[in-house]
N, C-alpha and C positions, 0 to 999 in steps of 0.2 A: 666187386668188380676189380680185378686183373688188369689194371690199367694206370697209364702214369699220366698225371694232369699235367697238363703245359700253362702255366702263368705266368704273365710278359705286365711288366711293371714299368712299360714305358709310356710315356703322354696318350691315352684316350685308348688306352689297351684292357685289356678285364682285370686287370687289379685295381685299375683305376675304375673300371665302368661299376664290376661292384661292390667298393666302395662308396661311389656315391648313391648307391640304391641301400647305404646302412649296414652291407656285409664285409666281411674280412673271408681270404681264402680260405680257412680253417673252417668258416662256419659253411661252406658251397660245397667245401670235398666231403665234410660228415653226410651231408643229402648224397652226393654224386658219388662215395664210394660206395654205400650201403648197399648191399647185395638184399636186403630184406625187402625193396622200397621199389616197385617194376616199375621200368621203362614206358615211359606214354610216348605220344609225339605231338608237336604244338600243332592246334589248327593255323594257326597264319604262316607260319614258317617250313614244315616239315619236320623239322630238327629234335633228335631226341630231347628228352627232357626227364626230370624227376621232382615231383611233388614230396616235401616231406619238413619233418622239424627240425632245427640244429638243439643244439645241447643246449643254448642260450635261450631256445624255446621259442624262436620264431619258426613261421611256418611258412618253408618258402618253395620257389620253384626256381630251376636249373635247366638252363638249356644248353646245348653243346652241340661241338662239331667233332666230326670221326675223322683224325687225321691220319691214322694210319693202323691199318689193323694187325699188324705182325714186326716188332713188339706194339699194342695197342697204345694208342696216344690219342689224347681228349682234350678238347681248348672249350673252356667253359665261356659261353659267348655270352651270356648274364644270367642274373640271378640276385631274386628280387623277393620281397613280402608279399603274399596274395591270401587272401581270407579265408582261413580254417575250413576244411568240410564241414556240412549240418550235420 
């Protein structure tokens, strides 16, 4: 993915949100940059998303928002640990 991630490291903003859901940004953009791992979209939200594992070996999901498609910009709205596929 062609795309530059926007994280804002101010009071209740996504470095903070996941963080407290146990992620650092390094573990959200290995999911979110991965060109190997398709794009879903959440049922509650709309919002794209990506299911996959970080290198630490959690298995998480990534949702975001399209801030601008030309140069492309991505603000990762959270991202969180959800339960391995069967």
């Amino acid at each position: 993915m062609d795309a530059t991630v926007i994280w804002d490291d101010g009071p209740g903003r996504n470095v903070e949100h996941v963080a407290e859901n146990g992620l650092v940004p390094e573990e959200v953009d290995e999911v979110l940059l991965d060109d190997a791992i398709p794009t879903a979209y959440s049922a509650s939200t709309g919002r794209p998303c990506k299911f996959g594992y970080t290198s630490t070996g959690k298995y998480i999901i990534v949702v975001w928002d399209e801030l601008c498609d030309d140069p492309r910009m991505i603000y990762p709205v959270t991202a969180y640990e959800v339960q391995e596929p069967a």
